[in-house]
Backbone bond lengths (Angstrom), bond angles and torsions (degrees), N, CA, C in turn:
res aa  C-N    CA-C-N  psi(-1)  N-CA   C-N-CA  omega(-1)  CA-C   N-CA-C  phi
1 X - - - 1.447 - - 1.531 110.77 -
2 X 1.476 115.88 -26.15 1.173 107.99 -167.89 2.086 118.09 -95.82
3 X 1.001 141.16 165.19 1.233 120.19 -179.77 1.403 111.60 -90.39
4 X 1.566 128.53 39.93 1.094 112.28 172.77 1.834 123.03 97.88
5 X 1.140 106.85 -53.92 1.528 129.48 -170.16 1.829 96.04 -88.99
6 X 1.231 96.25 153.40 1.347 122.42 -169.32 1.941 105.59 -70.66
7 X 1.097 113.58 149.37 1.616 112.44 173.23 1.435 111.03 -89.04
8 X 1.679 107.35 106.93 1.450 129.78 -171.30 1.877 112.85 -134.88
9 X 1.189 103.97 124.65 1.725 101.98 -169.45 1.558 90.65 -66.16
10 X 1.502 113.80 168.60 1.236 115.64 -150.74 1.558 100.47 -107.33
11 X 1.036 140.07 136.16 1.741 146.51 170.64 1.792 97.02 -74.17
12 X 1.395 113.33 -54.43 1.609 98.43 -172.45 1.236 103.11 -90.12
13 X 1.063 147.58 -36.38 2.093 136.57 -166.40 1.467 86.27 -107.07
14 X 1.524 104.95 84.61 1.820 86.32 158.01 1.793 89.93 -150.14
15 X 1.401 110.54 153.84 1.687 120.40 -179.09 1.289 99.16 -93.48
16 X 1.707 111.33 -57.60 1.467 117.59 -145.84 2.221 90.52 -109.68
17 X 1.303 107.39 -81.89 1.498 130.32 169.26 1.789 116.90 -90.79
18 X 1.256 90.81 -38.72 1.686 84.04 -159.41 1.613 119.01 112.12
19 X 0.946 102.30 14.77 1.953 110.96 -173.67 1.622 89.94 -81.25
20 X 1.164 140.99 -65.09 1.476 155.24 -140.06 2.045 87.81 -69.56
21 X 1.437 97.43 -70.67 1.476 107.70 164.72 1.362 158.48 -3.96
22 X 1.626 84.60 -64.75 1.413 130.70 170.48 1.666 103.92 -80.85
23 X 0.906 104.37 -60.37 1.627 111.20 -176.91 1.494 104.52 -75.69
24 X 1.208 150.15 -9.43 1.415 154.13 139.36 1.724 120.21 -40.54
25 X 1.793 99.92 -52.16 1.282 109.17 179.87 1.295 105.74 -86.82
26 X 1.190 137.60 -13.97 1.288 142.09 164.57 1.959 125.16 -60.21
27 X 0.983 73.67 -62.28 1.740 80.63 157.21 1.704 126.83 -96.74
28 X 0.890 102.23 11.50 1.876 102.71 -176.56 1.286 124.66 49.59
29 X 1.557 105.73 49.21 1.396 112.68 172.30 2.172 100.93 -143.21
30 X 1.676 85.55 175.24 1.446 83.68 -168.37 1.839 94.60 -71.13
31 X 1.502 109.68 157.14 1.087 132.84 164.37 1.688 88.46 -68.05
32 X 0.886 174.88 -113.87 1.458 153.90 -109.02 1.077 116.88 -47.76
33 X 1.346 131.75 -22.83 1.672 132.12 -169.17 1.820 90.96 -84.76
34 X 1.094 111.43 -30.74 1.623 105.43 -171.10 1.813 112.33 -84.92
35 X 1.150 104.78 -42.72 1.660 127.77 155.66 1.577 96.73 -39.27
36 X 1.252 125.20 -81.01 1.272 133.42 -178.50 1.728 114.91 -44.37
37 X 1.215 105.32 -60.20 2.079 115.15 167.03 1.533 104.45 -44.55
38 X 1.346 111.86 -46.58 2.147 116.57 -159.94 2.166 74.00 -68.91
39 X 1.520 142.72 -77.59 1.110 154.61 -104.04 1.829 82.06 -103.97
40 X 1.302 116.49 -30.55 1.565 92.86 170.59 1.431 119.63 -104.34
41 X 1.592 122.66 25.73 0.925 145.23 -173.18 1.504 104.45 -108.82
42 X 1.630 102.02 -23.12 1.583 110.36 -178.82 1.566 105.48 -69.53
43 X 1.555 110.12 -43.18 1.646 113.06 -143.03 1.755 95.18 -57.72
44 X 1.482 128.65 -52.45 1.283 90.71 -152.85 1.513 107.88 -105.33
45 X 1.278 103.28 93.22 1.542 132.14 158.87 1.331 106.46 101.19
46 X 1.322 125.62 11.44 1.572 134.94 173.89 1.308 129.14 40.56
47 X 1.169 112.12 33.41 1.354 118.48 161.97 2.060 119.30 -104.39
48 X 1.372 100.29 -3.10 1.424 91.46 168.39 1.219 113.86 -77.56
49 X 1.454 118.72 -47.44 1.514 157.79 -165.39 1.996 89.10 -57.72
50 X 1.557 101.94 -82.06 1.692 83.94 -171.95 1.831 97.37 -77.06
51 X 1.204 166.79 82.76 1.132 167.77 75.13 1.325 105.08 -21.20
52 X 1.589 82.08 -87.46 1.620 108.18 177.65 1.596 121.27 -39.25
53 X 1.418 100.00 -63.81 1.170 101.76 171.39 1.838 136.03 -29.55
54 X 1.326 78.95 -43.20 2.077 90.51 -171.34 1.640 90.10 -93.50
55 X 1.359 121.30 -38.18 1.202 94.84 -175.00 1.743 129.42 -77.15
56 X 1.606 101.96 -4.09 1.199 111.54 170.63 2.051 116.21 -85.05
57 X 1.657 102.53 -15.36 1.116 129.26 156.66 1.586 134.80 -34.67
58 X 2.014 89.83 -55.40 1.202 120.13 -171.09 1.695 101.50 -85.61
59 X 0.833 108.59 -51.12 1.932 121.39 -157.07 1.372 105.14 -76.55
60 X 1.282 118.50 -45.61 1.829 129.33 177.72 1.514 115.51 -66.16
61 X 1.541 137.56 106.97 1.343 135.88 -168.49 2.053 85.30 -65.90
62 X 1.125 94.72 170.80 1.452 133.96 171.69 1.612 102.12 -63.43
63 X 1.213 119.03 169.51 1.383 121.96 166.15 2.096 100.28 -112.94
């Protein structure tokens, strides 16, 4: 499933960190479907949405 390469937030596809990015090139799909997952993760009351978010923030090295 994975493309091979190590799980690293992304330096070029990133909005906020690079988590969405990173995890885009990681699985070989667009970073928008994950952008889109973090943003409907926001709606009900947005604390799952940024949870996740920072904690995928925290745990994922840099590229």
């Amino acid at each position: 499933m994975s493309s091979g390469r190590p799980l690293r937030r992304s330096r070029r596809n990133r909005v906020i960190a690079g988590v969405c990015g990173g995890l885009g090139e990681f699985f070989g799909i667009s970073a928008f479907w994950f952008r889109l997952a973090f943003l409907i993760a926001l709606l009900p009351g947005g604390f799952p949405g940024i949870l996740g978010y920072i904690l995928f923030w925290i745990i994922i090295p840099s590229e």
